[in-house]
NUDRENMAR-900620 format. One record per residue (C-alpha): residue in three letters; x, y negated, z. Coordinates in steps of 0.05 Angstrom, whole numbers, m for minus. Example, Ala and Ser with C-alpha at 12.3 -4.5 7.8 and 13.67 -1.06 7.14 Angstrom:
BEGIN
PT  code    east   north      up
PT   ALA     246      90     156
PT   SER     273      21     143
***
This chain:
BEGIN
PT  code    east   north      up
PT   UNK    2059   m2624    4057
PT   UNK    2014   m2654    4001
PT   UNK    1946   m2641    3981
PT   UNK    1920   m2623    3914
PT   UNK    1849   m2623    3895
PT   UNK    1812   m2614    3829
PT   UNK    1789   m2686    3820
PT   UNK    1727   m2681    3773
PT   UNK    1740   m2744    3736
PT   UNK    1796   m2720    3701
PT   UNK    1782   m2647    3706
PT   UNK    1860   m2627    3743
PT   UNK    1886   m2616    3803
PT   UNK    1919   m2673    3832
PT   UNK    1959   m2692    3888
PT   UNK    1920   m2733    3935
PT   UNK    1951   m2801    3944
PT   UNK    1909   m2848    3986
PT   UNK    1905   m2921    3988
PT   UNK    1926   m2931    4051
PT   UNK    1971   m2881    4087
PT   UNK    1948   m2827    4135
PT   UNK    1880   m2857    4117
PT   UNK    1821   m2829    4081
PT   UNK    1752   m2848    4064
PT   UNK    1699   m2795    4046
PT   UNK    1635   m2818    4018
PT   UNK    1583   m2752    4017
PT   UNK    1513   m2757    3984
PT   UNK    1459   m2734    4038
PT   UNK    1396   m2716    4045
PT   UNK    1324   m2735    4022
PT   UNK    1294   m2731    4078
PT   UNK    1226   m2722    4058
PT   UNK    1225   m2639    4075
PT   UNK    1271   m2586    4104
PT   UNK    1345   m2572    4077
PT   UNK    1354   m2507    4056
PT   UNK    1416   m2456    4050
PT   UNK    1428   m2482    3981
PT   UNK    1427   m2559    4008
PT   UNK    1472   m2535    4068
PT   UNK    1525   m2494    4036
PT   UNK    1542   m2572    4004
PT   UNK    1560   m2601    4079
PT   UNK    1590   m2538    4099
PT   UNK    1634   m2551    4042
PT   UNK    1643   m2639    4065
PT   UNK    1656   m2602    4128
PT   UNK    1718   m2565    4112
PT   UNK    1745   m2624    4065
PT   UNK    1742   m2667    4125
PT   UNK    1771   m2612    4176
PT   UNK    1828   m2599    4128
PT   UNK    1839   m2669    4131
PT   UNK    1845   m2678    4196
PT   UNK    1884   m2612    4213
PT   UNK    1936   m2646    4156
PT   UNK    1934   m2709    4220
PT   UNK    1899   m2760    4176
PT   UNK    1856   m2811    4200
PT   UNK    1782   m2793    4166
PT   UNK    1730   m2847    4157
PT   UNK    1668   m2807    4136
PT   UNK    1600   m2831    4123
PT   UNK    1537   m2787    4093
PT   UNK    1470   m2831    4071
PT   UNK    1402   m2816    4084
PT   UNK    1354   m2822    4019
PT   UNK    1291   m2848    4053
PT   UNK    1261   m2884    4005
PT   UNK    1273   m2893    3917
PT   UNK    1283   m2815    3898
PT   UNK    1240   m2806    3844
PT   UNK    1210   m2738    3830
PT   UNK    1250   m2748    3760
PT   UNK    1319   m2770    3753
PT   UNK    1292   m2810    3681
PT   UNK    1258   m2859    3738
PT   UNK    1197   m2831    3727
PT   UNK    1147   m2794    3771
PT   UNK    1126   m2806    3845
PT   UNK    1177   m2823    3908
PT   UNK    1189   m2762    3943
PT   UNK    1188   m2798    4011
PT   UNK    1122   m2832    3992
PT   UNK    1099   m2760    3969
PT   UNK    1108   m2732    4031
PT   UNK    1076   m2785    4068
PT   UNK    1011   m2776    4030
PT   UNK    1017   m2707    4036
PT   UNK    1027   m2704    4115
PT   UNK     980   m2760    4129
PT   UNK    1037   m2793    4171
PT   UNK    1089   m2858    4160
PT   UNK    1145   m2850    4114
PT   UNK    1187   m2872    4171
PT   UNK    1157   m2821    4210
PT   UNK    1162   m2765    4161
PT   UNK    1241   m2788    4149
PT   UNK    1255   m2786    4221
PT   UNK    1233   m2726    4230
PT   UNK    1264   m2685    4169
PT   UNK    1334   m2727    4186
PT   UNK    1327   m2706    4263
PT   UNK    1316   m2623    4229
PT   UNK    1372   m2629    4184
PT   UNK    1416   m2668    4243
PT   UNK    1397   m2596    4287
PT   UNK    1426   m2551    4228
PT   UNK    1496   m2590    4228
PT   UNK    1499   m2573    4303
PT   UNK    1481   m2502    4287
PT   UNK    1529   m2492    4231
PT   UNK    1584   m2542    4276
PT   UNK    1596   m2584    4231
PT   UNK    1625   m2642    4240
PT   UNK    1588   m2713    4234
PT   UNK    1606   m2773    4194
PT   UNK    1629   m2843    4225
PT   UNK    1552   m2874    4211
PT   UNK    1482   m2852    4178
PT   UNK    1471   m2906    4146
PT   UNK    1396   m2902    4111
PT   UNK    1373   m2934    4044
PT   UNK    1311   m2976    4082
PT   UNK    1356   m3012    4132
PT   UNK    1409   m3038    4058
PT   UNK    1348   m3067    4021
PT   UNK    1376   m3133    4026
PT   UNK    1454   m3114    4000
PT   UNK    1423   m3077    3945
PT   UNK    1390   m3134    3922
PT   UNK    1448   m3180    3935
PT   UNK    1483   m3133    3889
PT   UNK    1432   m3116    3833
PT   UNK    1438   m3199    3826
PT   UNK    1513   m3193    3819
PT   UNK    1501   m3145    3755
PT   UNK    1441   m3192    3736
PT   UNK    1494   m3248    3736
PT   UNK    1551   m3214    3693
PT   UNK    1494   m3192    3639
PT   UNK    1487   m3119    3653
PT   UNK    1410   m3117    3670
PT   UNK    1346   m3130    3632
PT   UNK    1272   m3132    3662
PT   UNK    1217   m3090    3635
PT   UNK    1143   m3072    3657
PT   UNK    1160   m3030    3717
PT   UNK    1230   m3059    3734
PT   UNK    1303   m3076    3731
PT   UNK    1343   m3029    3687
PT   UNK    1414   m3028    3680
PT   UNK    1449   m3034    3610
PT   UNK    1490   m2972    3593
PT   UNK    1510   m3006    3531
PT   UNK    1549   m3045    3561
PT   UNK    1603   m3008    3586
PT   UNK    1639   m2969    3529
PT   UNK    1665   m2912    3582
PT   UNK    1599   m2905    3609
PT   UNK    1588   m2829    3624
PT   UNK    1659   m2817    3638
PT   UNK    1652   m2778    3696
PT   UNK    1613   m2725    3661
PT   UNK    1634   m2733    3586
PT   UNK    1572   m2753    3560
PT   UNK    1571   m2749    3485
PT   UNK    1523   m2823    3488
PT   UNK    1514   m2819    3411
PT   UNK    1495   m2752    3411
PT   UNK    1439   m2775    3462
PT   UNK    1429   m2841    3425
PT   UNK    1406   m2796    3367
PT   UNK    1360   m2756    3401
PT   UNK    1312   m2811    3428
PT   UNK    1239   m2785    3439
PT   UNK    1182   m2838    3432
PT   UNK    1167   m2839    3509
PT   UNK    1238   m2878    3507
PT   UNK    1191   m2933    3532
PT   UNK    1216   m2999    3546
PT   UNK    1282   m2976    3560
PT   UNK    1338   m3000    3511
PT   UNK    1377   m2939    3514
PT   UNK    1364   m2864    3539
PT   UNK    1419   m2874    3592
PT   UNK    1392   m2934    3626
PT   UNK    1368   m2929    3695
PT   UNK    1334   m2968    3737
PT   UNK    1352   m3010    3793
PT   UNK    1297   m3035    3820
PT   UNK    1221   m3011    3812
PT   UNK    1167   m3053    3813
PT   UNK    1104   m3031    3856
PT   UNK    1042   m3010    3839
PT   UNK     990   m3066    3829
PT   UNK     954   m3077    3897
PT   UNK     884   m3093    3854
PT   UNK     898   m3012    3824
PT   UNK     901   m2980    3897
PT   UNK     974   m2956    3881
PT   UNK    1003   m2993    3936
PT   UNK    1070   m2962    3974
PT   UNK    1082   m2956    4048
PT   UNK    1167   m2974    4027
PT   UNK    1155   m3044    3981
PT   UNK    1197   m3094    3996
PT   UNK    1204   m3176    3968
PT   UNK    1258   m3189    3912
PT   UNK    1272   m3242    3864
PT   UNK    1236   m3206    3806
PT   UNK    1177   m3181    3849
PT   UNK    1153   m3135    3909
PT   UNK    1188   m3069    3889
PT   UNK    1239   m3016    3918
PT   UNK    1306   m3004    3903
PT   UNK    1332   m2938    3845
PT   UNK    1359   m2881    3878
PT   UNK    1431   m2898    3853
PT   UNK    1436   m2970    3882
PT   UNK    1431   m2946    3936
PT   UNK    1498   m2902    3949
PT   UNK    1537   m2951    3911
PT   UNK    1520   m3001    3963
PT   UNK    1525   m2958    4030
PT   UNK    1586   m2923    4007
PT   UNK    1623   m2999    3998
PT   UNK    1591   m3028    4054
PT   UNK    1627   m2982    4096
PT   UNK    1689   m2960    4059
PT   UNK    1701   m3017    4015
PT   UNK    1697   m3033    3941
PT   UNK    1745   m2981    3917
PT   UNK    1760   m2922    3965
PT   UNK    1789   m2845    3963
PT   UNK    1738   m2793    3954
PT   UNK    1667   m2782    3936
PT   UNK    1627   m2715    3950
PT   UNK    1564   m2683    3918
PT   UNK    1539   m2621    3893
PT   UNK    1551   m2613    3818
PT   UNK    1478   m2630    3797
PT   UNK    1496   m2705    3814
PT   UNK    1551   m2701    3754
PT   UNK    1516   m2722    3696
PT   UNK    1461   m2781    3723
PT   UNK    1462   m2795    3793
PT   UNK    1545   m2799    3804
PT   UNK    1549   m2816    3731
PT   UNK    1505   m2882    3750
PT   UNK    1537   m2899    3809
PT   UNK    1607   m2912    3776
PT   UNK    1568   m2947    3718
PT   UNK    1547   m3005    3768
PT   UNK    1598   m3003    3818
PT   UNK    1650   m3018    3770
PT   UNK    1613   m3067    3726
PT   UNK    1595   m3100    3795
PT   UNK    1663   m3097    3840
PT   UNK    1715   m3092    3778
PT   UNK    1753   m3043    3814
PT   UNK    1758   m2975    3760
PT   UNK    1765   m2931    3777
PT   UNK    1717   m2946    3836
PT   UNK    1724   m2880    3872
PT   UNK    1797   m2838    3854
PT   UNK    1783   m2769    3867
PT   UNK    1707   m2743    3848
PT   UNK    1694   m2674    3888
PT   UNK    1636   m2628    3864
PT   UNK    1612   m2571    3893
PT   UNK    1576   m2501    3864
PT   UNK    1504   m2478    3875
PT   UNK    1482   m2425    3919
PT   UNK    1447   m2380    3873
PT   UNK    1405   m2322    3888
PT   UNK    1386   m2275    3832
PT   UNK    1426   m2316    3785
PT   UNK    1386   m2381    3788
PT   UNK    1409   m2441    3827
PT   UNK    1376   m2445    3901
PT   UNK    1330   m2510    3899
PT   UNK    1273   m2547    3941
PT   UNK    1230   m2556    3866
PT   UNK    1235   m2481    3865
PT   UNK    1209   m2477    3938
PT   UNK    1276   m2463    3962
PT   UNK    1295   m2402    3988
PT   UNK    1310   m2404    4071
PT   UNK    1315   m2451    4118
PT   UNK    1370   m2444    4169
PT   UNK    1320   m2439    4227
PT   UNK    1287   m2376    4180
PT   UNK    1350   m2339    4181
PT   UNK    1357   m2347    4256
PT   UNK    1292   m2315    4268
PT   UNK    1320   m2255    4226
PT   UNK    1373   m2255    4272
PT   UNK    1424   m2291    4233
PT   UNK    1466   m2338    4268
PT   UNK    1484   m2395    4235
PT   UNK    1553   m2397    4240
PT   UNK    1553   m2321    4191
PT   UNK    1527   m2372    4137
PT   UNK    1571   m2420    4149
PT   UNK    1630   m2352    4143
PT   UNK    1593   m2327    4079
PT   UNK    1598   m2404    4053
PT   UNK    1680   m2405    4068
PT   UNK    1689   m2337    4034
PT   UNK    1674   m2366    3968
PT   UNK    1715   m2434    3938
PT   UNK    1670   m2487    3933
PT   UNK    1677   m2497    3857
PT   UNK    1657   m2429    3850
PT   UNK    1569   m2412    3854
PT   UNK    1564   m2364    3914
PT   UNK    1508   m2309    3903
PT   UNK    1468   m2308    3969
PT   UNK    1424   m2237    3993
PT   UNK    1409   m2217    4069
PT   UNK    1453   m2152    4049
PT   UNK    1506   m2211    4026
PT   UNK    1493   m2250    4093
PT   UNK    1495   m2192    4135
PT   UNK    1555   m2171    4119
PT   UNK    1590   m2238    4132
PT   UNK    1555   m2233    4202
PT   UNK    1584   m2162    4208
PT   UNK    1659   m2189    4192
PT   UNK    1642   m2258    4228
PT   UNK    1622   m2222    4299
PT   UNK    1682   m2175    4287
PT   UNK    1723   m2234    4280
PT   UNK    1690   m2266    4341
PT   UNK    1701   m2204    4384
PT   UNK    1773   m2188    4363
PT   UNK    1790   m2261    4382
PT   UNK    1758   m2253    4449
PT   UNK    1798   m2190    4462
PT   UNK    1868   m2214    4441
PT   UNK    1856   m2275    4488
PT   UNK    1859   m2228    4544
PT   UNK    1930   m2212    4582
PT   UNK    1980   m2275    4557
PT   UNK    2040   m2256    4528
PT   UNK    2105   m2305    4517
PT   UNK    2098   m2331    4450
PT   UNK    2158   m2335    4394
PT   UNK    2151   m2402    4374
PT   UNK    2183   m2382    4312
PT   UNK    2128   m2332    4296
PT   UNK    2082   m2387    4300
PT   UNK    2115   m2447    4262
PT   UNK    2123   m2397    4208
PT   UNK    2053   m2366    4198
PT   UNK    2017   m2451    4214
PT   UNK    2069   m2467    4152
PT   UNK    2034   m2417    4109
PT   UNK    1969   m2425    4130
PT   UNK    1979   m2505    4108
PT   UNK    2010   m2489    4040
PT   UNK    1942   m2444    4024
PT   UNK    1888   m2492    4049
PT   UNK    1924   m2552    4016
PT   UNK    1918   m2516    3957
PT   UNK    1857   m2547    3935
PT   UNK    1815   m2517    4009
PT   UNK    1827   m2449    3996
PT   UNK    1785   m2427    4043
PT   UNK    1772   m2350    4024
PT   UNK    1845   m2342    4019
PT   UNK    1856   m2385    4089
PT   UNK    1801   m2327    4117
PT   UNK    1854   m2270    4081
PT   UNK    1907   m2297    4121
PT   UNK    1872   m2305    4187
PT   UNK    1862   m2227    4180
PT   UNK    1927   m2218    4167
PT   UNK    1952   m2251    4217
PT   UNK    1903   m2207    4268
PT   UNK    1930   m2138    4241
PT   UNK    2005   m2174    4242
PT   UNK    2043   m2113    4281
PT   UNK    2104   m2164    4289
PT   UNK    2054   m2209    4327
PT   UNK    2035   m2204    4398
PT   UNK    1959   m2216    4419
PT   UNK    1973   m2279    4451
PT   UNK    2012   m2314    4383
PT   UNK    1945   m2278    4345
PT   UNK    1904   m2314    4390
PT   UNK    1942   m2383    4390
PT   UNK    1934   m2375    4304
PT   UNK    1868   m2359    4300
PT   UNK    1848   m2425    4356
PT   UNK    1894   m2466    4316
PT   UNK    1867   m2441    4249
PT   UNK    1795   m2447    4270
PT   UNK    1807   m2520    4266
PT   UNK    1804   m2520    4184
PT   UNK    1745   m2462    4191
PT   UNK    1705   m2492    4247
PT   UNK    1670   m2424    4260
PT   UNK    1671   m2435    4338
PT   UNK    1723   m2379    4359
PT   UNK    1739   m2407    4419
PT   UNK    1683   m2408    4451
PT   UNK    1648   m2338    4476
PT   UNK    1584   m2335    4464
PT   UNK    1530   m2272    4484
PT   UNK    1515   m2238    4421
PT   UNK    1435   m2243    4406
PT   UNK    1408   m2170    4382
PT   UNK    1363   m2182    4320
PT   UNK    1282   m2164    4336
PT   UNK    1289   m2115    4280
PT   UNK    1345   m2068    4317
PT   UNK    1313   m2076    4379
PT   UNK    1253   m2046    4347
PT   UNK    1287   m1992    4318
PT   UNK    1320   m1975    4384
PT   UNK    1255   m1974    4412
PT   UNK    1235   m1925    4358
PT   UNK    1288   m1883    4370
PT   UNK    1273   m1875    4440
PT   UNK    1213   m1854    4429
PT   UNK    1235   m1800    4378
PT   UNK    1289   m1771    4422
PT   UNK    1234   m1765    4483
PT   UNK    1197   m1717    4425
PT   UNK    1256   m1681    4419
PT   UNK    1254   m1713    4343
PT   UNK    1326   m1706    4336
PT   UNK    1335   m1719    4267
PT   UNK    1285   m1779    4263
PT   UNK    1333   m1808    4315
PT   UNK    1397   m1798    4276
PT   UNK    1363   m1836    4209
PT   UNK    1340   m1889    4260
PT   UNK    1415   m1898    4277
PT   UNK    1443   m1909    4212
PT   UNK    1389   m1961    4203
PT   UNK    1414   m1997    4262
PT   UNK    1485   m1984    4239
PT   UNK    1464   m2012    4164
PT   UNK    1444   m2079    4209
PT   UNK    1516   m2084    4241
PT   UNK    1501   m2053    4307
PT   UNK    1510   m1985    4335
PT   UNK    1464   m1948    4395
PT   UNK    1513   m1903    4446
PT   UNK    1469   m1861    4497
PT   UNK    1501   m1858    4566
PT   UNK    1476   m1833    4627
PT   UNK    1451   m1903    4651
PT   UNK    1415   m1898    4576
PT   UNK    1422   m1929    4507
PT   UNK    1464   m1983    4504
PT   UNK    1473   m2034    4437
PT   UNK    1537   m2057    4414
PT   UNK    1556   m2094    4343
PT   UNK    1602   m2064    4299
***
């Protein structure tokens, strides 16, 4: 059964026809690792998650590999303002290498939490210096750089379907130059490689390295276009991102892969996912972010009701996030958990029939682009499925958790949040005073928090919805 996918670079759905068969190659942008990921950074590899898992569940072979950004991401996607990683380092009084570690060993932590899958490698941007430069001489030779006062720039001139990827209207942005254009030829241009600061000026980096045009470090685009190849080759299937990369930093990267490896397109099917917003604007680290995962834990949240809230909503679509939001999903997510649990008890013999039928549909919805909200529909309906037995529920919902990877398998004791075990603590105390209708209000808070108190003779006893 094929898959279709909306395949940004042509803005359609498309089958998915790989290059070689039952093999893919997923290239995802990761992380800057120069502070914590947020929910608006993680609902992106929640989303590589389930592109992968549907991959797999459709028995491909996956090659997947995510880079680590530790060093050459300007605070400024014009290649101007100071390295974040470098940033950070000042700012914590530590190594960037230290700092990087750290941050990638945080963000490694949250995968687990949200079971997520991990690529083939990690490779990082320090430890591809040298192929970056290798390969900002192949542009160099075929005429598609130029040197100015604080680096190598790339030519966007140069390719007439530069911007492609994001329909750039170039004379449009020709037009409106500003005077701090600089020493760049042309707005779009982007660098390559940065020159350091002068030693003699006290601007000197931790991350410089030798290069044929001076001691520098590598542009924040060189970068991926050089890991991604490295590992998957010159041209391969599918590139992910979140939808901010579309108009520079993806936009770039088939600019001087192409020009570089002749290959166009470079990558054949362009992915992009939606923001997380909350209160309408996009979730972001330059806006201080909103919560980290290991935040909502301590609120009680497990991680694995973000990753449910995150599959409720396509991935081209911006998902609105609020703790009433998220604690709903954990409401449906533990109900989900606990149903499963139950069914798994007393096997039944299983109509194999049944079962071949409802796996048939459940492929024709998540091949639909990764339909996961409608995949989650089904899964219900396959749970409330009269004609089903508990043990063919049981086998679907395993099986399905494959493409979902929300851990259904596996029982696990449900944590009580601090906040109901505070108001159940409250509510003792009000029913000792005989404060009977204080103690019913302090119930429907707890039930308003997915939970509900039952009094018995051994005492109160808290269950989730």
């Amino acid at each position: 059964m094929p898959i279709k996918l909306y395949n940004t670079l042509n803005r359609k759905e498309e089958i998915f026809v790989p290059l070689k068969k039952g093999q893919v190659g997923i290239y995802s942008c990761g992380p800057t690792v120069y502070w914590y990921q947020h929910i608006g950074n993680l609902r992106t590899y929640v989303s590589n998650d389930l592109i992968k898992r549907v991959f797999l569940y459709n028995k491909y072979k996956v090659k997947h590999i995510t880079n680590i950004t530790d060093v050459g991401h300007l605070t400024s996607d014009a290649d101007t303002g100071e390295d974040k990683m470098e940033r950070a380092a000042k700012k914590e009084g530590k190594k960037a290498e230290d700092v990087a570690n750290y941050y990638f060993s945080v963000f490694k932590k949250d995968l687990e939490n949200l079971n997520i899958i991990f690529p083939n490698a990690w490779p990082k941007a320090t430890e591809h210096i040298k192929e970056m430069i290798e390969l900002i001489k192949i542009l160099e030779k075929k005429g598609f750089t130029y040197k100015t006062s604080d680096g190598i720039y790339f030519d966007t001139s140069k390719l007439k379907d530069y911007g492609k990827l994001a329909r750039l209207d170039i004379e449009k942005l020709q037009a409106g130059k500003r005077i701090d254009l600089g020493e760049k030829k042309n707005t779009t241009d982007f660098a390559l490689w940065k020159f350091s600061p002068s030693a003699n000026s006290g601007g000197r980096r931790q991350q410089e390295w030798d290069s044929p045009w001076g001691i520098g470090f590598p542009g924040w685009h060189i970068e991926c276009s050089v890991m991604s190849s490295k590992y998957l080759g010159k041209q391969f299937d599918i590139h992910t991102g979140g939808q901010e990369h579309i108009p520079v930093h993806h936009t770039n990267e088939i600019a001087q892969s192409e020009a570089a490896f002749g290959k166009v397109p470079w990558v054949r099917y362009w992915i992009h996912f939606a923001w997380l917003l909350s209160g309408g604007k996009k979730v972001s680290k330059s806006e201080g972010g909103l919560y980290t995962l290991s935040e909502l834990k301590e609120k009680g949240f497990n991680p694995l009701s973000f990753k449910y809230m995150c599959l409720t909503t396509h991935y081209k679509k911006p998902l609105n996030f609020s703790l009433e939001i998220l604690q709903t999903s954990q409401n449906s997510y533990e109900r989900l958990k606990n149903i499963t649990s139950e069914i798994k008890k007393n096997r039944q013999k299983t109509n194999k029939k049944n079962i071949e039928n409802a796996k048939k549909q459940f492929l024709e919805i998540i091949n639909d682009d990764f339909n996961s909200p409608k995949g989650l529909s089904f899964l219900w309906e396959i749970l409330r499925d009269e004609r089903l037995n508990n043990t063919e529920k049981y086998e679907l919902a395993i099986d399905f958790d494959e493409v979902f990877g929300l851990n259904l398998e596996n029982e696990e004791k449900i944590e009580i949040p601090k906040e109901v075990k505070k108001l159940a603590k409250e509510r003792k105390e009000a029913r000792k005073k005989k404060n009977w209708r204080e103690a019913d209000e302090i119930r429907n808070r707890i039930k308003k928090l997915g939970f509900n108190i039952n009094d018995t003779e051994k005492g109160s006893e808290i269950k989730k919805l």
